[in-house]
C-alpha positions, 0 to 999 in steps of 0.5 A: 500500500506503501508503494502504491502511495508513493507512486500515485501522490506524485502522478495525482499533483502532476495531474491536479496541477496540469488542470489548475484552473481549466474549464470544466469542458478543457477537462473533459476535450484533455481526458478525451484527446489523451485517451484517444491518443493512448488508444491509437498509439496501442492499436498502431503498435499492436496490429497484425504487422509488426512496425519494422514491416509497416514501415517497410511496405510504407517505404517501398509504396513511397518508392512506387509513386516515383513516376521513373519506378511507377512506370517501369513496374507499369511496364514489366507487369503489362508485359507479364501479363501479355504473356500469362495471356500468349500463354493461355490461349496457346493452352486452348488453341485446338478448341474453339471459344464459346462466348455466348449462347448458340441460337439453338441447342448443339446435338447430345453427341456433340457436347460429349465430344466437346467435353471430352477434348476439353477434359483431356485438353493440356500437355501434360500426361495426368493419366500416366502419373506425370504429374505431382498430386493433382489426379490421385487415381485413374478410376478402373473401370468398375469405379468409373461406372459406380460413380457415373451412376451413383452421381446420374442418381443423385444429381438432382437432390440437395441436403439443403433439404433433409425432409425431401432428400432424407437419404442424401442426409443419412449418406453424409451422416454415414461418411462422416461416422465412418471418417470419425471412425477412422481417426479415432473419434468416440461416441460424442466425435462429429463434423460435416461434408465440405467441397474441399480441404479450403472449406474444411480449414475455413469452417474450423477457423469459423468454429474456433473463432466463434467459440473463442468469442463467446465462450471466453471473450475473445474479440482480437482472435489469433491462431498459431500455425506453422509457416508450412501451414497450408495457405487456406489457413491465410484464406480463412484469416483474411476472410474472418479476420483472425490474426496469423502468428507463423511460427518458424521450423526446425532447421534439421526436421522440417517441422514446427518449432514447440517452443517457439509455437508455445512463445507465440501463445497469447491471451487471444489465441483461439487455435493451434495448428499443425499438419499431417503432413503439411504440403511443402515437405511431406514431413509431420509436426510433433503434434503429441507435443502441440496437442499437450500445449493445447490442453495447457493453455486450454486452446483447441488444437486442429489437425491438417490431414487434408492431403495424407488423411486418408493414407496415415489412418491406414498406414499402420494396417499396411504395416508402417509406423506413424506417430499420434496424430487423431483424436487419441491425442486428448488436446486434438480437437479438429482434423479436416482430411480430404475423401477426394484425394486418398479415400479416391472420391470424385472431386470436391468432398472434404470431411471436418471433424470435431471432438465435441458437438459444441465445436461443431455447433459454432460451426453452423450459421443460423439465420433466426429473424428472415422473412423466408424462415429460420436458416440453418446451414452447417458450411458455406454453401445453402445449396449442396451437390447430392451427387458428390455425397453419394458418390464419396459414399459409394466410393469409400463402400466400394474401397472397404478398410482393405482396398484402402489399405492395399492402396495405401501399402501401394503408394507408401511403398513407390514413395519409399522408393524413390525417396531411397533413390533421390537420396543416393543423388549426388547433387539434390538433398530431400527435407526432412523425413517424409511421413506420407507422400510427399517428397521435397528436394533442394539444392546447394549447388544448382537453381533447383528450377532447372531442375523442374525446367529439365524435368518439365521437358520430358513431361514431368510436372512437379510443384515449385516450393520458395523461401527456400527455392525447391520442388516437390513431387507428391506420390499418388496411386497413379505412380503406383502404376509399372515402371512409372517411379522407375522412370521417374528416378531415371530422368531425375539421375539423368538430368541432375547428372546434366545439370551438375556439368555447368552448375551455375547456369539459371533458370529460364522463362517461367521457372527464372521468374518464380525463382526471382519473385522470392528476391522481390522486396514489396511482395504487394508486386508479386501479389500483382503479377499473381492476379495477372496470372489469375486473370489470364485463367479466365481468358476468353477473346473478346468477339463473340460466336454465333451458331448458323445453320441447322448443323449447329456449326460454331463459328468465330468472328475474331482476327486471331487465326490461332482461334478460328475454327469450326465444329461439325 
């Protein structure tokens, strides 16, 4: 009491003398501007960026108004553009555009020989396992009918609807029980269907951060994750809100840091976050270690399986040993795993899961006061695709627990043995220790990007990594195929072998760009050059198409010969 004395006598006649003869209304603007001003002052200080990075993206904007440096950038970003655009219409040369709707309908068979070369438009070979992730089974031909039909079926329903398709309801039930099932969830586990891993992260985010609000107060959510975290958690922050704090790696495991996770725990953290396996490296973090920070600091922990989910729960059945990763782990509170990846389900199905009902219920958004009723809706979407539940349905039926594990032992196997391989190369070194599928590769002595472009020449595609430059490629059970892996190992020697010849030589075109956008200071400028690329996705020409003639032919009024054609 002493102390406090002490300290407030001199603060109190500091304080009396600085309003001696005021005004009742000076009193009252003075107490209002200092604490406004205290206010600001914390709110700058204590933003999502740090000062230091404020003030550097501040610095480089400055640089930008600079009309000699505006007008560069300006000019290097048409440029980019241009040829995101050269690019996309060369991808598409050998269909026709159309860009409005032809007088009358086109004959059945002609749209199925439309859809047909669009699907299988591109230079790369997905179906002979040319490429990293992406297609993660040719479906045999048993499957391949099973889920035509299954979808022809069901394509019509919607669960928006429980009281018209009770059926589809009890299908997504049913998925949901059985993934539950499969990581070890007990009696009161639950969760929903997405469309995707994104949905399932962004829902879990949702869920986490509305518990963290009205259960402890939280109004300045943040969530911890590693920066290997998948880049859908950034979607979730932007899109809700939440502030991210990335934590750095082990250098020599590839995994997330604990002690620098547990630093970074605050009094507003609503979520932990950890991968199995995350998607750079392939390797998993010691999530027995973060799942125990969890329940010390009463923060729910979320699981990432989305892309080795439905390989790691059946890893130890196909014989291999794999750390704690599921709802065995007490602190575990969430996992999101992808069926349309390794369950081997028709694109856009994903699973979240909860440990408790109460988690899943800050999930849900409920809409009590609209004139068209009371809304409930468990994830983005109202509408739904009954198709895609009852297709993942039938799939995960049609695989059973040993299909599964047969495919996982397959796919293990061929990851095995090319990462044996890729370590006997002089050269190269992998990161880390690859739990599932995943394999990444750098380099000391050579751009790993002229790897990629070596690579990419002979058809190969493999996904580019940056902050450090490397390559991933991930194994799915199309590698699994005859002689695929084998091929892979072989042009893999062969160029390394070429590449270490003249090591110092650089990546050209599109790979010496990836390589330099890492050196680009004000990533604002990066984040430009990617919506360029993005717009270059959406490319259509300009002029539109008209149908003529009871034949239905498509013609095309445009001035670029690449795009005139016709069908028949």
């Amino acid at each position: 009491m002493n102390v406090i004395n002490f300290i407030s006598v001199p603060a109190k006649n500091t304080i009396n003398q600085t309003f001696k003869g005021k005004e009742p209304w000076e009193i009252a603007g003075m107490t209002s501007i200092t604490i406004l001003t205290v206010v600001w002052f914390y709110n700058f200080i204590f933003q999502e960026e740090s000062i230091v990075e404020r003030i550097k993206k501040s610095a480089l904007k400055m640089v930008r108004r600079i009309p000699a440096v505006r007008n560069k950038i300006n000019s290097e970003l048409k440029c980019l553009s241009e040829s995101f655009e050269e690019e996309a219409i060369n991808r598409t040369k050998a269909l026709p555009y159309i860009t409005s709707l032809p007088n009358q309908g086109i004959d059945l068979n002609e749209i199925l020989k439309l859809v047909e070369s669009s699907v299988y438009l591109g230079n790369y070979d997905w179906k002979n396992g040319r490429v990293s992730g992406c297609v993660y089974r040719n479906a045999e031909t048993d499957l391949r009918t099973l889920v035509k039909e299954v979808y022809s079926l069901a394509s019509l329903t919607n669960p928006l609807h429980p009281d018209i398709f009770p059926g589809v309801c009890k299908m997504e039930a049913e998925v949901v029980r059985i993934a539950c099932q499969l990581f070890n969830g007990d009696g009161n586990s639950c969760g929903t269907m997405t469309t995707g891993g994104t949905e399932s992260i962004l829902m879990a985010c949702k869920a986490f951060r509305d518990y963290a609000r009205d259960v402890k107060g939280i109004t300045r959510p943040e969530m911890v994750m590693p920066v290997t975290a998948h880049s859908a958690f950034d979607k979730a922050a932007q899109y809700l809100k939440i502030r991210v704090r990335a934590v750095q790696l082990d250098p020599d495991s590839y995994t997330v840091n604990i002690a620098a996770m547990k630093r970074a725990i605050t009094r507003n953290t609503i979520m932990l976050v950890c991968s199995a396996p995350n998607f750079p490296y392939g390797t998993m973090d010691d999530i027995e270690a973060i799942a125990k920070l969890g329940l010390r600091y009463n923060v729910p922990v979320h699981v990432d399986a989305c892309l080795g989910g439905f390989l790691i729960c059946f890893m130890r059945a196909a014989g291999y040993s794999v750390p704690e990763f599921d709802f065995r782990l007490e602190g575990v509170c969430s996992i999101s795993a992808d069926t349309h990846k390794y369950g081997y389900a028709p694109k856009g199905s994903s699973v979240v899961l909860y440990r408790d009902k109460k988690y899943r219920h800050h999930q849900f958004t409920i809409t009590t006061d609209w004139l068209g009723g009371i809304y409930g809706s468990p994830t983005v979407n109202g509408s739904r695709a009954g198709g895609i539940i009852a297709a993942c349905w039938a799939t995960l039926l049609y695989f059973g627990h040993e299909g599964y594990v047969q495919s996982t032992k397959k796919v293990i196997d061929t990851t095995r043995f090319i990462e044996q391989e890729l370590r006997k190369m002089d050269g190269i070194y992998v990161f880390g220790t690859p739990v599932t599928s995943v394999i990444a590769i750098g380099s000391k002595f050579f751009d790993i990007y002229r790897l990629s472009q070596a690579l990419n020449s002979r058809g190969w595609n493999l996904n580019p990594l940056q902050f450090p430059s490397a390559l991933h490629i991930c194994v799915t059970h199309v590698h699994t195929e005859p002689g695929v892996a084998q091929q892979f190992v072989h042009d893999m020697k062969e160029d390394v072998a070429t590449i270490l010849r003249n090591p110092s030589e650089n990546a050209k075109g599109m790979y010496a760009i990836y390589g330099s956008s890492q050196s680009i200071a004000d990533r604002s400028i990066v984040g430009e050059i990617t919506k360029y690329f993005l717009d270059a996705v959406y490319y259509t020409p300009k002029e539109e198409c008209t149908t003529v003639g009871k034949e239905n032919r498509i013609e095309f009024k445009t001035s670029n010969e690449k795009l005139n054609s016709k069908l028949l």
